[in-house]
N, C-alpha and C positions, 0 to 999 in steps of 0.2 A: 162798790162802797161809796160811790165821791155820788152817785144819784141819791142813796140812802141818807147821806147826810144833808146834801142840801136838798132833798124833799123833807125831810125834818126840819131843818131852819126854815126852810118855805111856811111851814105850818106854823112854828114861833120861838123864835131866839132861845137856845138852850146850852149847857155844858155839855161835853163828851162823857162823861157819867150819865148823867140823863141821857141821851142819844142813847149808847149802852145796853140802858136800863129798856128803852123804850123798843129798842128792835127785838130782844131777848121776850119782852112781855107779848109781843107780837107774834110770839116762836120763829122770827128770821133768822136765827142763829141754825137753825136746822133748816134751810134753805142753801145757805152759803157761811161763810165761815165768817163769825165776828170776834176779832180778837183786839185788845188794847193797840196792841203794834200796829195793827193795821189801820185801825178805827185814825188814835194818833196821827201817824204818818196821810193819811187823807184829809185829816184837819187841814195838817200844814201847808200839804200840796194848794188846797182848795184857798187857803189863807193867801201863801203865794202868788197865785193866778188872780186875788183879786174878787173872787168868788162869794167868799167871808170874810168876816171882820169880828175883830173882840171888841165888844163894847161894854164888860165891865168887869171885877173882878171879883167873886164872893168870897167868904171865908165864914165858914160856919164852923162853930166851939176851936177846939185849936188842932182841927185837919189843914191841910195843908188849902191853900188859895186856890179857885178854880174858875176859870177863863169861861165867859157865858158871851157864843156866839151868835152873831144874824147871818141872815141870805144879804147879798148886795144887787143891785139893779143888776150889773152882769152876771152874779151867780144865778140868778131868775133865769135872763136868758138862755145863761152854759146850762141849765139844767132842762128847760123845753129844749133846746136843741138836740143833748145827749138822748134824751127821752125819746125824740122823733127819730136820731140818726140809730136808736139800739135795731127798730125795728125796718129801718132802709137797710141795714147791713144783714138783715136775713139769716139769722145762727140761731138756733135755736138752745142759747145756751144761760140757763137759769140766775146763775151768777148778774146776766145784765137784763134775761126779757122781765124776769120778776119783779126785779124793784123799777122799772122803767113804767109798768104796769102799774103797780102800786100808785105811781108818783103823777100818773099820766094825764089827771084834772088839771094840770103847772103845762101843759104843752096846748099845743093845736089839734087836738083832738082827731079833728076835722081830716090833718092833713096825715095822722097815726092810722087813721081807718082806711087811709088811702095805700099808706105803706102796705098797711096789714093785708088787704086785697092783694095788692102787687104777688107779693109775698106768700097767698095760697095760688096764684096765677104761676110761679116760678115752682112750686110745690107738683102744681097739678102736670108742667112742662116735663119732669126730672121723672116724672114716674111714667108717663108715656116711654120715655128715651132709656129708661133702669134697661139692662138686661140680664137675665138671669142665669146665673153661672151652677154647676154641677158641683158637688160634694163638698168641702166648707163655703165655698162661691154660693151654691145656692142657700145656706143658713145665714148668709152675711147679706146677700139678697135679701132674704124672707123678710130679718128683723128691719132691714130698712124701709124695707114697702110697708112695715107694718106702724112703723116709726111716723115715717111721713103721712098716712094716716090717722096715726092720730095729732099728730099736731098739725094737720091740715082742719081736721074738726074742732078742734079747739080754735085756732085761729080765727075759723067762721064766727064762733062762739063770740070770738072779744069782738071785731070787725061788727057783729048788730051791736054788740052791746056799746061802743065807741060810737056809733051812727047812732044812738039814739041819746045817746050823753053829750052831744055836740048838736044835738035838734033845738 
């Protein structure tokens, strides 16, 4: 969520309604879970840290006032850095590769495509070394050979397409 939001404020100061409005329009809510409580509570955190800043307060007809955030010079870098460290840390877990993807024009490209290689090189290491076990062993086997195949081809997939977006 805290990449979500500040690759939004990256793009242009907005309320957590709009943010909201604007992942939902994008169907990220069916990617990973976006709820008020959460959305909220990562404002804050991101507020805290330094990350964001309110800089003004609107109030439109007689709703209640609402806080209209930016990105801050350190939110910029917490955010290429989070974006380069999703894919050093090698998980293949949708919750962070997706929106790190999404956001990934805000990082070093350059040094994402390096990860990303890294990362089908430790792919390609773990399926040599798998071995293959007998009766639920080998279906817990299968789906994972078949797992890391496909996100090894994928991987290659993003890895040209970051090498040529960083040319």
């Amino acid at each position: 969520m805290h990449i979500l939001i500040l690759g939004l404020l990256r793009e242009s100061p907005m309320h957590p309604y709009e943010m909201k409005r604007m992942m939902k329009q994008q169907h990220w809510n069916q990617l990973f879970p976006i709820t008020e409580g959460n959305l909220y509570h990562n404002i804050k955190r991101a507020e805290e840290k330094g990350n964001i800043k309110a800089i003004k307060q609107e109030q439109i007809e007689k709703r209640p006032s609402r806080t209209v955030y930016e990105i801050t010079e350190k939110g910029k870098e917490e955010l290429s850095d989070r974006i380069l460290q999703v894919f050093l840390n090698q998980k293949m877990e949708i919750s962070t590769v997706y929106p790190a993807l999404l956001f990934v024009r805000y990082s070093n490209q350059r040094a994402v495509a390096e990860a990303v290689r890294k990362w089908i090189g430790t792919i390609e290491t773990e399926k040599k070394n798998a071995r293959e076990g007998s009766g639920a062993g080998y279906y817990i086997y299968k789906h994972f050979q078949d797992r890391m195949q496909v996100d090894r081809k994928w991987l290659k997939e993003v890895a040209v397409w970051l090498e040529k977006e960083s040319q």
